[in-house]
N, C-alpha and C positions, 0 to 999 in steps of 0.2 A: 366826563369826556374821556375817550379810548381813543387811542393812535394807533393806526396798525399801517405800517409800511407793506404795501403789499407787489411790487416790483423795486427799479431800482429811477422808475420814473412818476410811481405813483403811489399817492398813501389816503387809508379810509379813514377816516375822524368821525365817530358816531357820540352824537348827545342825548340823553337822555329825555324824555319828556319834561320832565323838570329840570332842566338844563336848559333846553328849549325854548320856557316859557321863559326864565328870566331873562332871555335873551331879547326874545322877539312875545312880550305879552298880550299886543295889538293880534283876534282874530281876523278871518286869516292875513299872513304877513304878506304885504306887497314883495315882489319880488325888486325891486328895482330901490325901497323903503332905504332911507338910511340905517336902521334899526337892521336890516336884512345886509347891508355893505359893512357895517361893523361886526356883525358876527362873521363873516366869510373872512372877514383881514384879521378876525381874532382865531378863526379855526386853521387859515392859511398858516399863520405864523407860530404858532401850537404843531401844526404838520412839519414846517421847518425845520423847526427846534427840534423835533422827534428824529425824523427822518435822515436829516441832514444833506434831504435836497434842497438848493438854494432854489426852490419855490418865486421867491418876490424878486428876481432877477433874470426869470422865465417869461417867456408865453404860459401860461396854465388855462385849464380848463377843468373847470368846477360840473361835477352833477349830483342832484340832491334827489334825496326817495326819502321818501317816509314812510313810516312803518304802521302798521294797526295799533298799535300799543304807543304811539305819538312819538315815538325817536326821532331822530334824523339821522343819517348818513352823509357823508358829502365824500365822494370820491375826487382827488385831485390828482388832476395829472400833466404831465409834461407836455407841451405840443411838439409835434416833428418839427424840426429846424431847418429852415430854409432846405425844403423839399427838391425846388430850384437848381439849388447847387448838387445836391445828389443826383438827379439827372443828369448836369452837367457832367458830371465826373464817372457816372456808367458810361456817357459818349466818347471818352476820351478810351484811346490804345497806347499801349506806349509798346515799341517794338526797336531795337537795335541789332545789329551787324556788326561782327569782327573784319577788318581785312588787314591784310600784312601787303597787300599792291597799291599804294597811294594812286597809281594810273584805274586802276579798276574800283576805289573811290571816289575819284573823281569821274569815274564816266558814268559809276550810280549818279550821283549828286546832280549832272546835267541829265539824265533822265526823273527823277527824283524832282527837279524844280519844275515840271511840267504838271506837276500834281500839285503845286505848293497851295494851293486853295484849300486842301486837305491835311496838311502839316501846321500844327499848332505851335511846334516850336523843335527844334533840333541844336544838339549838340555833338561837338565831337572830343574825342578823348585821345593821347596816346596811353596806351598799357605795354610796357617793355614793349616790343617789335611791332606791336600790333595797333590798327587802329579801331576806335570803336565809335559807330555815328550810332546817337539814340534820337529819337521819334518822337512828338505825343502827337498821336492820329486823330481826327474826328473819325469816328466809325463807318460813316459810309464811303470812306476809298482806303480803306485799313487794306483790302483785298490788292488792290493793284500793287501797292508800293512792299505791299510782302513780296510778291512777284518779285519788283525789281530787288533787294534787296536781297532775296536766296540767289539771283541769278549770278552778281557780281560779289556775293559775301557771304560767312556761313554767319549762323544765327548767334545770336549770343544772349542769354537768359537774363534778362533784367530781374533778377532775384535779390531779395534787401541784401542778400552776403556780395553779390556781386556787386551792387550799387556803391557798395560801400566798397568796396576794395576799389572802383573806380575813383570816387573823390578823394580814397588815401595815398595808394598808390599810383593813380592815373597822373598826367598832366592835362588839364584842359585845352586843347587849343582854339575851339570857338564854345564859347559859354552861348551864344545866340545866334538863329542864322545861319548853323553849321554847313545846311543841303546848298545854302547861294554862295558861298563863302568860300567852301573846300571845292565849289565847281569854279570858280573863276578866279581864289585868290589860290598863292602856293603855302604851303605849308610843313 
């Protein structure tokens, strides 16, 4: 038996003919055979151990060829993982604004809560003098609230070095809520 990792989500385990047979000596092997479910949980775990993909705590997907010469192959591999969520998370924008005028934040924020149908969640920050509302947008009204946002505040790059100078340095002053919160409460 040969183990060949051939990504870092999938590995080839090919057995010999005579490997084969002691395995599965019934011609030909049912596919569904117990004699056929023991060798896959023995080739699975054989792949593991190689590999050092945690295989049997995956989704996998097994495919088997065989060869002229009576080998077998069995390529195992990883399934995509909640395909779902990655969608999800291409739909999401995240977009924030700097301002230094708490009056022209808060007159976004009451324009801003007219779209909240499109706002997944907002926060807002003080940074020294300045304040910072961040966004996660559903994509289909990403466009309007860019609008409002350049008009009453200039952009601010939610980039990791930024993100993170905001939770070290920043103060939070709404963790949740920010666009209903900074439009009607004071802060």
């Amino acid at each position: 038996m040969t183990v060949e990792r051939l990504s870092a989500y999938s590995v080839k385990v090919q057995l010999s003919a005579d490997e084969l047979r002691v395995f599965l000596p019934d011609e030909p092997p049912a596919p569904d055979s117990p004699q056929m479910m023991r060798m896959l949980s023995f080739m699975l775990a054989k792949a593991e151990a190689v590999s050092g993909i945690a295989f049997s705590s995956l989704p996998v997907t097994v495919e088997l060829l065989t060869a002229q010469d009576g080998s077998l192959s069995a390529y195992f591999s990883v399934q995509d993982q909640k395909p779902e969520q990655k969608a999800a998370k291409q739909r999401i924008i995240r977009l924030a604004a700097q301002f230094t005028d708490p009056d022209l934040l808060r007159e976004c924020c009451t324009l801003l809560q007219r779209e909240q149908n499109g706002i997944r969640s907002s926060m807002l920050y003080r940074l020294q003098s300045a304040y910072i509302l961040t966004l996660k947008l559903r994509r289909n009204r990403v466009s309007a609230m860019h609008h409002i946002l350049l008009e009453y505040g200039k952009p601010f790059r939610l980039s990791a070095l930024n993100r993170a100078r905001l939770s070290e340095y920043g103060i939070c002053i709404f963790q949740q809520d920010a666009v209903k919160r900074a439009a009607t409460e004071t802060f």
